[in-house]
N, C-alpha and C positions, 0 to 999 in steps of 0.2 A: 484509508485509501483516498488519495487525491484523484480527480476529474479534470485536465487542464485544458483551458481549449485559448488558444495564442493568451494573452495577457489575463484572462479569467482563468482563475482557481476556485472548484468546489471541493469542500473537504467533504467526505461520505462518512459518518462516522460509526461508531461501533455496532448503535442501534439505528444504521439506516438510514439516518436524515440527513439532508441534504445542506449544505451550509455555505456560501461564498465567502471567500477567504482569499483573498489576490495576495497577502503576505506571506500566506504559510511555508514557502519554500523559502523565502529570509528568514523569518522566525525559526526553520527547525532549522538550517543554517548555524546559527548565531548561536544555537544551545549544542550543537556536535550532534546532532539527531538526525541529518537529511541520510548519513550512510547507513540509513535501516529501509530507507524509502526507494526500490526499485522500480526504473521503469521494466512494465511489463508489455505495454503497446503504447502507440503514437498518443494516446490521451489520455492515460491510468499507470500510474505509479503505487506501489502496494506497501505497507508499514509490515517488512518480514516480521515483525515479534508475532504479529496474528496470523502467520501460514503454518499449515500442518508440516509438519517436518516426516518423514525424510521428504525430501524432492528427488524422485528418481531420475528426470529428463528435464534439463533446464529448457526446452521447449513446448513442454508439456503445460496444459491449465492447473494454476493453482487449486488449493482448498485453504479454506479458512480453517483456526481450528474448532472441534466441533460447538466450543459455549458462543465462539463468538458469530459464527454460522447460525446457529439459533437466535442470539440476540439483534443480528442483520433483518432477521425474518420480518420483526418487529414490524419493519417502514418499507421491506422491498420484498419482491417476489424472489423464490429462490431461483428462478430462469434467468432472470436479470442479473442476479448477485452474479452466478455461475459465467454469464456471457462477460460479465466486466474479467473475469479473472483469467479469461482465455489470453496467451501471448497474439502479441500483432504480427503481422506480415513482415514487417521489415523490422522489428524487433529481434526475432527469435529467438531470445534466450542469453540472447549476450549479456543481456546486464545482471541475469541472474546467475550466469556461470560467475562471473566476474564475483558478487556478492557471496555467493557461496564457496568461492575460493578461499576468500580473506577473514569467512563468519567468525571464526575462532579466534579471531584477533582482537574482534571486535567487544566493545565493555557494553553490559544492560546495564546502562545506567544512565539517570534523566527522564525516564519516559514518566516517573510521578511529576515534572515541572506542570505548573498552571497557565495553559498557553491561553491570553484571552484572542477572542476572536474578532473583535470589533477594537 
């Protein structure tokens, strides 16, 4: 999950922690990776390989799935995980409809690359 707030980027990572990273949307850019990365509100875009599937209502709150929900637990409260995954007000869902129109299109592949962070 990316965190973006105007020219700052924090990456959230699997287990939680909190990380600044102002590259990461050149970086997954450059590897074919950014069309996994939805925004879901004005400040949180979500890496779909880790959302529970199906998604019934693209304006609906996400779920993570459930190992990596666990392993979020780690560094964050799960009220917190829960509230980042809620769609925004002026979001609602369109980037997810959009994402989930073209899923099946889309190749897994890349997400083993070693993206360094500094």
């Amino acid at each position: 999950m990316v965190y973006s707030t105007g020219r700052t980027k924090y990456l959230i990572l699997v287990d939680g922690t909190v990380i600044q990273c102002n590259m990461i949307f050149t970086i997954l850019k450059r590897l074919g990776l950014m069309q996994w990365m939805v925004k879901i509100s004005g400040n949180y875009y979500v890496n779909m390989m880790l959302v529970k599937y199906p998604i019934v209502k693209e304006n609906d709150a996400m779920q993570f799935q459930p190992e990596v929900m666990e392993k979020m637990l780690t560094n964050l409260k799960k009220a917190d995980i829960l509230l980042k995954l809620k769609p925004g007000n002026h979001v609602n869902g369109k980037h997810v409809k959009i994402f989930l129109d073209s899923r099946n299109s889309l190749e897994h592949k890349g997400w083993d690359t070693f993206i360094p962070m500094k």
